[in-house]
N, C-alpha and C positions, 0 to 999 in steps of 0.2 A: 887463820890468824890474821888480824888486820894491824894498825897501825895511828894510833892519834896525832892526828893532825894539828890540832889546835887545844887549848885549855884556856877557859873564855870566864870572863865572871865582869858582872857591874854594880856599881853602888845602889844602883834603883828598880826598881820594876820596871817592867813596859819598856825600855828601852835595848837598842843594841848592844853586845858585850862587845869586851876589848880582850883581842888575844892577849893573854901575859906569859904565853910561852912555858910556865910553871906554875903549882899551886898545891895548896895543903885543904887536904880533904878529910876531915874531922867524923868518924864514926855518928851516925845518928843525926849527921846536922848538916852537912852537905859541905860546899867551897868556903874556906877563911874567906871574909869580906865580901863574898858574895850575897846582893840583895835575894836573893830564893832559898837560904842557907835556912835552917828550922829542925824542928821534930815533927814533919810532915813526911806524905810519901813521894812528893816533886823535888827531891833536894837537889838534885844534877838530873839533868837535861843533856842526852845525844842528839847528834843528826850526821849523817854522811854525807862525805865530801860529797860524794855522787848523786845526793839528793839537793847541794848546791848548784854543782853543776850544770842540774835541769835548767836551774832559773838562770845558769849563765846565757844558758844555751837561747833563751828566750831573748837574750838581750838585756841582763841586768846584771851593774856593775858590783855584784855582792863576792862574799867573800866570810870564813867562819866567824863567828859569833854575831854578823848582822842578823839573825834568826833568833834570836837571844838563848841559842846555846850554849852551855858553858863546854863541853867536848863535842869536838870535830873528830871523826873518825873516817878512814880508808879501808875499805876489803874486808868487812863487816855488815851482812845483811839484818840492820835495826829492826826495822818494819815488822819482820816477819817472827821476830823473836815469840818465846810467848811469855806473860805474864810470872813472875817467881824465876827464872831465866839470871844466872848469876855470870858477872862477867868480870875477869881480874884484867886490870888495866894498869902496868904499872908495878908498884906493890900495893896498891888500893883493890878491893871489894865491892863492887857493885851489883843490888837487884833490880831487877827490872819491875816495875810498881803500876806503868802506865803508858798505852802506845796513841801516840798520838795525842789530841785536845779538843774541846771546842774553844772556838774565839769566841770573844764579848765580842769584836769590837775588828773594824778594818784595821791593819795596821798598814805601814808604808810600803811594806813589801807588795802587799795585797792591792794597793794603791797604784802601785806603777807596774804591776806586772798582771793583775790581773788575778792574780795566784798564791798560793804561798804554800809551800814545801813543808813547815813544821808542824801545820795541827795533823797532817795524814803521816808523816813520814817520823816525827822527833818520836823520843822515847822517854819515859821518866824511871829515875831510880833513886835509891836509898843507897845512900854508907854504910857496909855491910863492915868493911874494915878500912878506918882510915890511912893515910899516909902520902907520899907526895906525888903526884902525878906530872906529867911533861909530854910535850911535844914531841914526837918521834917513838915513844915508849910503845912496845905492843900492845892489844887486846887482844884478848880472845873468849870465846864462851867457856865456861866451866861446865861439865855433864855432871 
């Protein structure tokens, strides 16, 4: 069982999230006022703390949702999940739809470090069942 660290959402694409410490996660459509919200399969975005860490570790002053994740998670191995992979967080429902990305496009991360942590390491999913998620709330995988 791990532990969420952060709940991250932004008005826009392409840019970084703002932790809001809480959030209302709406069945089939992803984060209230989050710009990636839809009837798509990327509606919430993970990455682990531990997969920030890397880049801290490089020398870069990041921190959750600079990766434009909307959940931070601890003591949860993402990466390796696999695809259909349901995770209750919370009292929210999560499937796992998509490991990883390709970029269009450098972004700033990529820029100054060289690197970046979320097209190998983030994960995508669907609202499987909505309701409110937070900061400190467990994960865990569902079998």
């Amino acid at each position: 069982m791990g532990k969420v660290v952060a709940v991250c959402k932004s008005l826009h694409k392409g840019e970084r999230k703002a932790d809001v410490g809480s959030a209302r996660f709406i069945e089939d459509f992803g984060i209230d006022g989050d710009a990636h919200g839809g009837p798509w399969h990327r509606q919430v975005s993970l990455l682990a703390q531990e997969s920030i860490d890397k880049m801290i570790e490089k020398g870069l002053e990041v921190g959750p949702g600079d990766f434009a994740e909307n959940v931070t998670t601890r003591g949860i191995d993402l990466v390796n999940l696999p695809i259909g992979t349901r995770l209750k967080a919370g009292e929210i429902l999560l499937e796992v739809t998509q490991i990883g990305k390709k970029c269009h496009g450098k972004c700033a991360i990529y820029e100054l470090a060289g690197d970046c942590v979320m097209p190998r390491e983030g994960i995508f999913t669907k609202v499987i069942k909505g309701g409110t998620l937070s900061s400190g709330d467990s994960i865990e995988v569902i079998e």
